[in-house]
C-alpha positions as CSV (number, residue, x, y, z in Angstrom):
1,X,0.0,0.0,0.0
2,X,1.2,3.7,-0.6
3,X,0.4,4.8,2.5
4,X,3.3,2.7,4.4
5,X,6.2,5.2,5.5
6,X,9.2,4.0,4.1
7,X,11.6,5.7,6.6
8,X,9.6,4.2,9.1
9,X,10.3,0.6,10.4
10,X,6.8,-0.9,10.9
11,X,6.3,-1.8,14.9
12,X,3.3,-3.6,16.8
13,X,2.6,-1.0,19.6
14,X,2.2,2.3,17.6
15,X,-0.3,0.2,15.9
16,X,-2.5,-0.8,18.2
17,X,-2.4,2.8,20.1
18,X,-3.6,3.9,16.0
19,X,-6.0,1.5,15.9
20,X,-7.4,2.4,19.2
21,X,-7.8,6.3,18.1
22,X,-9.4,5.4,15.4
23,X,-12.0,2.8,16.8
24,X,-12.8,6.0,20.0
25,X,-12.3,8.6,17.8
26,X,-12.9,11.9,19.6
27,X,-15.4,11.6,23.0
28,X,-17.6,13.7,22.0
29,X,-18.3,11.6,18.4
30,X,-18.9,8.7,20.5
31,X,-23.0,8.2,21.2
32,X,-24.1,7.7,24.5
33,X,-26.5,5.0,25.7
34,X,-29.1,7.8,27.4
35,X,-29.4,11.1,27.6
36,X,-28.5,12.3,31.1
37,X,-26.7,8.9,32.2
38,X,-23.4,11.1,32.1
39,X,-20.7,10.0,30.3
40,X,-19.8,6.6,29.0
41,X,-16.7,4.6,30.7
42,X,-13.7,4.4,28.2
43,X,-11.8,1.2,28.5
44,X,-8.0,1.7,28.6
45,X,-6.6,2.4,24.9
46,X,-4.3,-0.4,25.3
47,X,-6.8,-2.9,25.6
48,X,-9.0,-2.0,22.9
49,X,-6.9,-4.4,20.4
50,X,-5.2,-7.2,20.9
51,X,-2.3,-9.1,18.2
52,X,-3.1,-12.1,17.7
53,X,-0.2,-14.8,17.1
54,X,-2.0,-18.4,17.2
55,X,-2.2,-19.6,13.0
56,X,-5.8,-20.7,13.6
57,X,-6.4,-16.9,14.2
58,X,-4.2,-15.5,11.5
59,X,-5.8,-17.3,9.0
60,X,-8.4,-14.4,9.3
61,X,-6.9,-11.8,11.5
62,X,-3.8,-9.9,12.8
63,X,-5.7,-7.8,15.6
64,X,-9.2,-8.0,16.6
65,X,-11.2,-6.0,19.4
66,X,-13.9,-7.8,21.0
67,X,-17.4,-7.7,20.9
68,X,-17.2,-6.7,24.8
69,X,-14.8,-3.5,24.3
70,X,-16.7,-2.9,21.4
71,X,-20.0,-2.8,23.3
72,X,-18.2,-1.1,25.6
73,X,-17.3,2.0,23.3
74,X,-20.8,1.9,21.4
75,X,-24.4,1.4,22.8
76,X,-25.4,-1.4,21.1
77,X,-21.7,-2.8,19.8
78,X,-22.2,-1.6,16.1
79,X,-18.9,0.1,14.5
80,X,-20.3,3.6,12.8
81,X,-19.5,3.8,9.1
82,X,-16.9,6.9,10.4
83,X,-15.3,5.0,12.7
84,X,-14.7,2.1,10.4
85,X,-13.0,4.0,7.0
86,X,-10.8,5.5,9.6
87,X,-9.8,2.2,11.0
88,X,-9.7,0.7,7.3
89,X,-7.8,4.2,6.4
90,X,-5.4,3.7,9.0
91,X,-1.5,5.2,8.3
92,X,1.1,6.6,10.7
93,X,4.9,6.4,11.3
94,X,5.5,2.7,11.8
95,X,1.9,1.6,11.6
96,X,1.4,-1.7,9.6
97,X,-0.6,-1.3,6.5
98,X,-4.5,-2.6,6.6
99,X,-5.9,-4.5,4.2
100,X,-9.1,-4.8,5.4
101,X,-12.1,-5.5,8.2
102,X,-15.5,-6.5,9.4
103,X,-17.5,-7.0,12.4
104,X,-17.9,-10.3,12.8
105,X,-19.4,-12.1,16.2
106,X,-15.7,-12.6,18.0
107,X,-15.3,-8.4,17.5
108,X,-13.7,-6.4,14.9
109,X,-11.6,-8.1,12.9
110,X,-8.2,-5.9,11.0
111,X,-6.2,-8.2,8.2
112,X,-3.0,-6.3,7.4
113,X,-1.7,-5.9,4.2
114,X,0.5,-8.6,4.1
115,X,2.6,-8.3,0.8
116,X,3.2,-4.3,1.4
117,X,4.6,-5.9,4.9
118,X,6.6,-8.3,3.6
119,X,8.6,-5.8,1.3
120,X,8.3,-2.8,3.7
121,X,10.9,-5.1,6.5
122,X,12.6,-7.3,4.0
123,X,13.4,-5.2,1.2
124,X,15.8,-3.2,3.0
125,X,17.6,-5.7,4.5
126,X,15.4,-5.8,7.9
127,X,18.3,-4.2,9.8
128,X,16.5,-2.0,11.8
129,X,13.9,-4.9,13.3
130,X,17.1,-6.5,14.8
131,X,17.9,-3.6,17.3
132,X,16.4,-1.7,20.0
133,X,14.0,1.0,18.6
134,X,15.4,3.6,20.6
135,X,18.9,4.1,22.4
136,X,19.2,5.2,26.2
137,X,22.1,6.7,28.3
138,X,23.1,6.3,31.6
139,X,25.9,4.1,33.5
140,X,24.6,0.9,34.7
141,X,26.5,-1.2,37.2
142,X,25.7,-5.2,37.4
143,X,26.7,-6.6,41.1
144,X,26.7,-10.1,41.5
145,X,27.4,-10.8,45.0
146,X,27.7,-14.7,44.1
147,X,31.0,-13.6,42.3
148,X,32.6,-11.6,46.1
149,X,34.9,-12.9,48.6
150,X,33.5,-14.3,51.1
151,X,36.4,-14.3,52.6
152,X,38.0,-16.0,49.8
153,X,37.4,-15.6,45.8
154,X,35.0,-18.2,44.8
155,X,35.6,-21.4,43.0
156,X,33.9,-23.6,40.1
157,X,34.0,-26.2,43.3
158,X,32.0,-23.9,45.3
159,X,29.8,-22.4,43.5
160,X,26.3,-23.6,43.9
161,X,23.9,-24.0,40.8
162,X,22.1,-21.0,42.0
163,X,25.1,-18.9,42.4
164,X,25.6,-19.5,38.6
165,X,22.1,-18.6,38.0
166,X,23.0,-15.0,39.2
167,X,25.7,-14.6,37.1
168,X,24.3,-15.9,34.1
169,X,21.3,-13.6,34.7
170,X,24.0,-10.5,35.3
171,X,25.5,-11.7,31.9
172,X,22.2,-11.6,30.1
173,X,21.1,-8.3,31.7
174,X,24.4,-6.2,30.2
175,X,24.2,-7.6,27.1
176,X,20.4,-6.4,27.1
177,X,21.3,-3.2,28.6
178,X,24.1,-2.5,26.4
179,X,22.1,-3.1,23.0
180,X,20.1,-0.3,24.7
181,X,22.8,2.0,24.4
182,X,24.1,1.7,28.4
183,X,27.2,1.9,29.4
184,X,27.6,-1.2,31.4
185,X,30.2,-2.5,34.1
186,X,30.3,-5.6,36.5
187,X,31.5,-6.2,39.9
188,X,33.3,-7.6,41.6
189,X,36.5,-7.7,39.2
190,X,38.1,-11.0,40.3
191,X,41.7,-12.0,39.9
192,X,42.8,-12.9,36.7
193,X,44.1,-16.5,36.0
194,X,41.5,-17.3,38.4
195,X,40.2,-20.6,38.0
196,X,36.3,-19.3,38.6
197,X,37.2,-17.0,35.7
198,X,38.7,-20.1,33.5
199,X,34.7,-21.3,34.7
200,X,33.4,-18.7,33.4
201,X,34.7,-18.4,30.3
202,X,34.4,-21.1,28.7
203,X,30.5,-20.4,29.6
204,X,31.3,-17.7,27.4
205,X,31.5,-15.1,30.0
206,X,34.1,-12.1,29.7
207,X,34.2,-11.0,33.3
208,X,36.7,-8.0,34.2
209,X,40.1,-8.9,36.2
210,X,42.4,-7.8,37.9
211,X,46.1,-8.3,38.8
212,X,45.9,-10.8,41.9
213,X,47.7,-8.7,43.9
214,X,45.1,-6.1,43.3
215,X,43.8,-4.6,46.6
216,X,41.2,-2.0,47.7
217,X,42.3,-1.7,51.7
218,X,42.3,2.3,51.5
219,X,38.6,2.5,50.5
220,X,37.8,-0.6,52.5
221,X,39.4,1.2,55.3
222,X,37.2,4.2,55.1
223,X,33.9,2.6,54.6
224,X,34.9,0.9,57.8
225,X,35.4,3.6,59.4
226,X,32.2,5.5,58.0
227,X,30.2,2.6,59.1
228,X,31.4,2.9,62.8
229,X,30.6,6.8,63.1
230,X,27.6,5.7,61.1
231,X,24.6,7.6,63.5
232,X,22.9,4.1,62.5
233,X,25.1,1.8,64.6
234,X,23.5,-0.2,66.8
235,X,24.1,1.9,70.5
236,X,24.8,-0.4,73.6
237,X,21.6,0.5,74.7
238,X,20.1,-1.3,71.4
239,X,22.1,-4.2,72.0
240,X,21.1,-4.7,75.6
241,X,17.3,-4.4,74.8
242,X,18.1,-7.0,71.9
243,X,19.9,-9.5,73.7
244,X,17.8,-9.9,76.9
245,X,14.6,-10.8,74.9
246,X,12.9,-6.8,74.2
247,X,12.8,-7.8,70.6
248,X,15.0,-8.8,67.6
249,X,17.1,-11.6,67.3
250,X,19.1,-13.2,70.1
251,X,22.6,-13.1,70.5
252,X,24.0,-16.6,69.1
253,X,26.2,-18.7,70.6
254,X,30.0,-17.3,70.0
255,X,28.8,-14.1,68.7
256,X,31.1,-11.5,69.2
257,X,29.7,-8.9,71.6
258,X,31.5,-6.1,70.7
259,X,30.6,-6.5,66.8
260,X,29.5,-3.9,64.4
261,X,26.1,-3.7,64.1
262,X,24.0,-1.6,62.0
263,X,20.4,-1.0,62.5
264,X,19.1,-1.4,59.0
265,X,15.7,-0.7,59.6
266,X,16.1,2.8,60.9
267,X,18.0,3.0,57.8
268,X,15.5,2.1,55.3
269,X,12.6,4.1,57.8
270,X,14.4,7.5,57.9
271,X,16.0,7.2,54.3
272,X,12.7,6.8,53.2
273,X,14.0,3.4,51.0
274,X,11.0,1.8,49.1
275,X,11.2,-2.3,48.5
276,X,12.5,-3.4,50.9
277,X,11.3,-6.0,53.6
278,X,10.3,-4.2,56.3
279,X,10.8,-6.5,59.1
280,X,14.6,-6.5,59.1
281,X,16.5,-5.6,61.6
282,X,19.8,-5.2,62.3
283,X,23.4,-6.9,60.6
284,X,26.9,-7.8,62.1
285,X,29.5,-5.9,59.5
286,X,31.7,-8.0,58.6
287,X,35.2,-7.5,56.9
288,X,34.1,-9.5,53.7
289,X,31.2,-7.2,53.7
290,X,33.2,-4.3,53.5
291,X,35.5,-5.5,50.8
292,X,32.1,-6.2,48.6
293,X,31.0,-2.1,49.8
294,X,34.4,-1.5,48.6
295,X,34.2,-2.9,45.0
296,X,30.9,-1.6,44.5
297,X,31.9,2.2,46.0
298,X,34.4,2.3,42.8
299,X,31.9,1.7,40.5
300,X,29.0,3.4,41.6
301,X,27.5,6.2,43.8
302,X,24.2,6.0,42.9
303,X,20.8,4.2,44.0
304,X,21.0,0.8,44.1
305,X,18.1,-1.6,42.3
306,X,17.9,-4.9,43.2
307,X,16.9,-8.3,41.0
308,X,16.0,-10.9,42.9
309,X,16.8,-15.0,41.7
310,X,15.1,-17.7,42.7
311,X,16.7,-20.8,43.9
312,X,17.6,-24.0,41.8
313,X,17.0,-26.8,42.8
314,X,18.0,-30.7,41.8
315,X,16.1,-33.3,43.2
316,X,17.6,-36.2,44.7
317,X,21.6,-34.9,43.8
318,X,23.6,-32.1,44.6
319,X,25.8,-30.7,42.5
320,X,28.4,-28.0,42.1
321,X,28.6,-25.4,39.3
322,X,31.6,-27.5,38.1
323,X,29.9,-30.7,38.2
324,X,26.9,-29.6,36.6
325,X,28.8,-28.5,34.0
326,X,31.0,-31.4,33.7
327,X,27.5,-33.6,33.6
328,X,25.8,-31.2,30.5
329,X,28.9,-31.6,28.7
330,X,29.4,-35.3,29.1
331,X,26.3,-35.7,27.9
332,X,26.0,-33.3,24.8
333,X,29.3,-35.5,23.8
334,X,27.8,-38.6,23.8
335,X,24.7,-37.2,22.1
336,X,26.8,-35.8,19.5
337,X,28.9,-39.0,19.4
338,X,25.6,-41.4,19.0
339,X,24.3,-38.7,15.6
340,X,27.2,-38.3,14.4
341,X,29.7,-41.0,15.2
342,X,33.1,-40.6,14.5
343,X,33.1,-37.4,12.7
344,X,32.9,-36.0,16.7
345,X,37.0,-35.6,17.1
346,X,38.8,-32.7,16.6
347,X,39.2,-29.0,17.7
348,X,36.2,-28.0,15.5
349,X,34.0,-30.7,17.4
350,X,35.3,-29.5,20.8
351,X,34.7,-26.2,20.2
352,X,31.1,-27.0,19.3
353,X,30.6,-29.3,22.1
354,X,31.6,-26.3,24.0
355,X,28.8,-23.5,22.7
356,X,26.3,-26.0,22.2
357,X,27.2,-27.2,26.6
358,X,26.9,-23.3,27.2
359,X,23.6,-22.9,25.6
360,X,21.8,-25.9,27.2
361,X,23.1,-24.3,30.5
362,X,21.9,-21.0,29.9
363,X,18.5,-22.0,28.7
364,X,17.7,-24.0,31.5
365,X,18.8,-21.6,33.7
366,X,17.7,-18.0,32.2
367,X,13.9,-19.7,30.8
368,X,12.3,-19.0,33.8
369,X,11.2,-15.9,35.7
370,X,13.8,-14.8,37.2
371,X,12.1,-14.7,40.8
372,X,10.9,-18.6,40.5
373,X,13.1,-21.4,41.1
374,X,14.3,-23.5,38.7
375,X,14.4,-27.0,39.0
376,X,17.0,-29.4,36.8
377,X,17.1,-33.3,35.8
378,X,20.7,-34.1,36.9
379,X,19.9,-37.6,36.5
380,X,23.8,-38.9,35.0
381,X,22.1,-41.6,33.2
382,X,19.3,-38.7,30.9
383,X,21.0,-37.2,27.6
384,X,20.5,-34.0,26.4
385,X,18.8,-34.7,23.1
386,X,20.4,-32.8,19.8
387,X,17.0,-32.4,18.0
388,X,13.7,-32.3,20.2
389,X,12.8,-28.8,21.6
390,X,14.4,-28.9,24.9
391,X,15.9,-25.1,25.0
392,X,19.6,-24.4,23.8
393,X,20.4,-27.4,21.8
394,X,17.0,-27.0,19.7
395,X,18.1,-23.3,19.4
396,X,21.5,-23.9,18.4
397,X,20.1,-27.1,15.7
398,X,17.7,-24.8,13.9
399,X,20.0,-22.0,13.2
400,X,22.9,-24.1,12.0
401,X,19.9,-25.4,9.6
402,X,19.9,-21.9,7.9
403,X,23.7,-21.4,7.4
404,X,22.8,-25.3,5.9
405,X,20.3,-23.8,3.8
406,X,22.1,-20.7,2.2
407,X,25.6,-22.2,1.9
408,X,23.5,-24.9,-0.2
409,X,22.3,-22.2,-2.2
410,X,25.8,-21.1,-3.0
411,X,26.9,-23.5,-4.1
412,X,23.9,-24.1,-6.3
413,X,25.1,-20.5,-7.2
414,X,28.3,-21.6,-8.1
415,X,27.2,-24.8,-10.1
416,X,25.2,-21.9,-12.5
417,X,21.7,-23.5,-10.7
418,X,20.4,-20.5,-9.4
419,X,21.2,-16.8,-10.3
420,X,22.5,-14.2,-7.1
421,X,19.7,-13.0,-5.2
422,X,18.1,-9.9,-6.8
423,X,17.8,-6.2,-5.2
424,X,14.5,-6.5,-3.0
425,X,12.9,-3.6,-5.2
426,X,13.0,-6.5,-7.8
427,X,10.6,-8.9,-6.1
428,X,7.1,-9.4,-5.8
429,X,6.1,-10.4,-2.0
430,X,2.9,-11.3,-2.5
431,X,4.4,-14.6,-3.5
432,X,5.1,-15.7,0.4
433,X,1.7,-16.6,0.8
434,X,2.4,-19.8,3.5
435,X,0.9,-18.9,6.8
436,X,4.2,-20.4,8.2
437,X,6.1,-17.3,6.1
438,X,3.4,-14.7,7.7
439,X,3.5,-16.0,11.3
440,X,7.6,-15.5,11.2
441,X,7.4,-12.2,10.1
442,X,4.3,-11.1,12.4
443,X,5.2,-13.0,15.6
444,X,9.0,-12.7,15.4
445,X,11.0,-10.4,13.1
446,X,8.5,-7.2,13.5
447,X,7.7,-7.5,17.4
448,X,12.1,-8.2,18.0
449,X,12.8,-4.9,18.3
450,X,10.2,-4.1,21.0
451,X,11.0,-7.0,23.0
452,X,15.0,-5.3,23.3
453,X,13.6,-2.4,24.5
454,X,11.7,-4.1,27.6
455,X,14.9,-4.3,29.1
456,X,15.5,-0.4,29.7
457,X,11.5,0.4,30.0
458,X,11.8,-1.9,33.2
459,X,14.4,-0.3,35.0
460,X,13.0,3.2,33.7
461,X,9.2,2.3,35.0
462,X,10.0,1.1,38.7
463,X,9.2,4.5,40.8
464,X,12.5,4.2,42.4
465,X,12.2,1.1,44.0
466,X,14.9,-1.1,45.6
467,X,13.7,-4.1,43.4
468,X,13.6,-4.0,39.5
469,X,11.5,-6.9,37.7
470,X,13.1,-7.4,34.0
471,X,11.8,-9.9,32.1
472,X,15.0,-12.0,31.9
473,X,13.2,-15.4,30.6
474,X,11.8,-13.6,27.2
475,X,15.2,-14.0,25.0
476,X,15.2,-18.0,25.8
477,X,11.1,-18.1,25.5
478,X,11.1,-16.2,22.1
479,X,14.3,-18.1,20.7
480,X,12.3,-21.5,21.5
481,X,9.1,-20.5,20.3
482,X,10.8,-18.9,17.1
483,X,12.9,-22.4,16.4
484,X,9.2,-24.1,16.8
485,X,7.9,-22.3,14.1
486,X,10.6,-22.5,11.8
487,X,11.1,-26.2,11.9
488,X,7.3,-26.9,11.2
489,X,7.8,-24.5,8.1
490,X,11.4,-25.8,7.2
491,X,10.0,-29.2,7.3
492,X,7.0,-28.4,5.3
493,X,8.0,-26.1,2.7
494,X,11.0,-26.9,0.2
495,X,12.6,-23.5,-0.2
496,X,15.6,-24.1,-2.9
497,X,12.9,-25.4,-5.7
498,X,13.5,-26.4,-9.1
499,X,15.9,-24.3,-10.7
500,X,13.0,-22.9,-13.4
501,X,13.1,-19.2,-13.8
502,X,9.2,-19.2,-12.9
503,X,10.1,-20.2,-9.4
504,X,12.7,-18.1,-9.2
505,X,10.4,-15.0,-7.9
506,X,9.2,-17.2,-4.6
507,X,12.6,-18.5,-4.1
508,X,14.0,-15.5,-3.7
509,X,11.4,-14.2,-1.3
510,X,11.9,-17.0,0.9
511,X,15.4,-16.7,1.0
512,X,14.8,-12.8,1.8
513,X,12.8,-13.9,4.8
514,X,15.2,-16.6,5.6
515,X,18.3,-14.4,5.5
516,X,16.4,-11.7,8.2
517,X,15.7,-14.7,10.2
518,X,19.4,-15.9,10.4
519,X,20.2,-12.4,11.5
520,X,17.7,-12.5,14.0
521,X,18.8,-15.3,15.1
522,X,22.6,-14.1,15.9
523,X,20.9,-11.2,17.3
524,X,18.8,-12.5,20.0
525,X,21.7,-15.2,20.6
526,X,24.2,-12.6,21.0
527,X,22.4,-11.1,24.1
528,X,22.9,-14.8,25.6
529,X,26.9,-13.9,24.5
530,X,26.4,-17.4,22.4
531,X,27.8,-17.8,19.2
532,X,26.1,-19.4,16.0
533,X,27.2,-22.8,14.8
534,X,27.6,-23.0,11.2
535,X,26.5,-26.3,11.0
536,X,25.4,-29.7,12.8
């Protein structure tokens, strides 16, 4: 359609907030239901249209509003013929295109112009669906206090499974926060050579160092001493009424009596703090404590947010961060060994064994709400299957099936099969009509964008609070759900046809929509610092 704004990448919320101006048009336009009654209640824009994503529903809709908002709006739920050319007429920067519409008994039905969407994102290239929509600044500090002395630097052999939950999840949040355009640094720095930092990288994790002989005992020094003019140290008085029953915890057994003790919930009272539980009480200061202050005085002097992680949890076994990943890789060997046999030797193998252990780690870890816990199979007799949809490997499997795909086309290129793909001002997109091709394009490549920018809305949309909610499982949940879809159409749709120049039109377009998905792909991987195998 000619009313699609070129400059303008097409995006799902600025079109549902136009189709909701169009649908309530001005108040005044809007009948009432009886004179005198006062004036109608308006249901929140935002939930006057809903996307849908299911292909039983996008066989006959992209967004409907139902008959109850629409009753809601109008007395007896009929759509005025004004109200439904400006719905039909619908344009705006980044709004998708509208083909048509029609009451129907469900609601108000809206069928995009799917072929003038098609070539509005792939045309170009789709570069600008596989970043943020917006870029942020601002410093943004990621502690992880799994990662601090306590008194001594962690090891693989100590760390517990949920300890590397927290660091995976502080990974995952810089990358997202960085795409944003944040300037992001983590703490604690931990010595370099360090076996937990061996660990972590070959997760894939590039956490900062520092010499080992690396100290921090003049701020350390002064934050002690701050804390023991603090005004919220706990007095004698305090301790007294504490210890011989007038409330708050009980001396313990070998407790040091002449501890430092600060009242934290004066603190969080007369600071005004929000989020915070309000029955603590008060903490010992210990020296570990203050090193951790320490680190994270250097790196920052503003608020502090908070993201909680749940626990994780193994039934029946216990295992380290070490032996977990010893276990995951063990097994994504001997899968690898039992598909592919003896071609599994090698540096190229190992290093695929690698990413492909990394992934299944990160997925199980990362695809659940980051305040839930997590529970594993560590069973050392389960495999970790290289082809069902079980998280990382599935991830991994189906984008390795599009470098298959276009180096196959290549060389068909090469053989004089098929000629070089054409500019996309060439093609005619009204050949992908497969619902599989629409549901890629309308549930994944358009609404990416928007899904990197949750990331930054969340810690912009607190109110200040000490705990931030980010939606750290979406990445994992869309990469599955993405790898779903595409291996139902892969499987069902032979894209490198018959090399007839007939076919070539559709080809192309497929390989168009193909290519975008690849980089969407590497995109949405990247923010889980994985790198794409070219082939399994």
């Amino acid at each position: 359609m000619e009313n699609i704004e070129e400059s303008s990448p097409l995006r799902i919320t600025p079109t549902v907030r136009a189709l909701s101006s169009a649908l309530r048009g001005k108040r005044e336009n809007v009948p009432d239901s009886s004179q005198g009654s006062g004036d109608r209640i308006f249901p929140d824009p935002e939930k006057l249209w809903f996307k849908e994503s299911s292909a039983k529903n996008l066989r006959n809709r992209d967004f409907l509003s139902p008959t109850t908002m629409l009753h809601t709006l109008y007395a007896d739920g009929q759509v005025p013929p004004a109200v439904m050319s400006r719905v039909l007429s619908l344009r705006g920067s980044g709004v998708l295109p509208v083909a048509g519409g029609e009451v129907m008994g469900e609601g108000l039905r809206v069928r995009v112009d799917r072929a003038a969407a098609f070539r509005a994102v792939l045309a170009g290239g789709a570069a600008e669906y596989l970043t943020p929509s917006g870029q942020k600044q601002g410093c943004v500090v990621l502690n992880c206090p799994a990662l601090h002395p306590k008194p001594n630097t962690p090891t693989p052999d100590t760390l517990t499974l949920g300890q590397l939950r927290t660091v995976l999840l502080a990974d995952h949040m810089g990358a997202l926060l960085r795409r944003q355009g944040f300037s992001v640094s983590y703490c604690p720095t931990l010595p370099e050579d360090s076996d937990i930092i061996t660990f972590l990288r070959t997760l894939g994790l590039d956490w900062p160092t520092a010499p080992a002989n690396w100290t921090n005992e003049e701020r350390e020094e002064k934050l002690q001493e701050a804390l023991e003019n603090s005004p919220y140290r706990e007095s004698e008085t305090e301790r007294g009424r504490r210890t011989s029953g007038g409330g708050g915890r009980k001396t313990e057994e070998g407790e040091n009596e002449g501890a430092l003790r600060v009242n934290l919930k004066r603190v969080f009272q007369e600071e005004g703090l929000l989020g915070y539980d309000p029955s603590l009480g008060t903490c010992t200061v210990h020296r570990d404590s203050v090193s951790h202050l320490a680190q994270l005085d250097v790196a920052t002097a503003d608020c502090t947010r908070h993201l909680v992680c749940g626990p994780v949890k193994t039934p029946g076994s216990h295992l380290t961060a070490a032996q977990y990943l010893q276990l995951r890789r063990g097994q994504m060997k001997e899968a690898s060994e039992m598909k592919y046999g003896d071609q599994v030797e090698g540096q190229t193998w190992d290093d695929i064994i690698r990413v492909m252990t990394s992934a299944t780690v990160r997925f199980e870890l990362l695809s659940t709400v980051h305040t839930s816990p997590v529970t594993l199979d560590v069973q050392r007799e389960g495999s970790v299957s290289t082809k069902g949809p079980r998280g990382g490997v599935f991830v991994m499997y189906n984008c390795a099936r599009l470098h298959t795909l276009f180096d196959s086309y290549e060389r068909g290129v090469g053989k004089g099969l098929y000629p070089e793909i054409p500019d996309g001002s060439e093609l005619d997109f009204s050949a992908l009509k497969e619902e599989g091709e629409w549901l890629l394009l309308f549930n994944y490549l358009i609404p990416f964008s928007e899904l990197l920018d949750q990331s930054g809305q969340a810690l912009d949309c607190e109110g200040g609070a000490a705990r931030v909610n980010i939606k750290t499982e979406q990445i994992c949940k869309f990469l599955v759900s993405l790898s779903k879809d595409f291996s139902s159409y892969y499987n069902r749709v032979h894209v490198l046809g018959e090399p007839l120049p007939h076919l070539f039109n559709q080809m192309f377009c497929r390989l168009y929509l193909l290519r975008a998905l690849r980089e969407l792909y590497h995109s949405a991987l990247d923010t889980l610092n994985l790198p794409p195998i070219r082939q399994l």
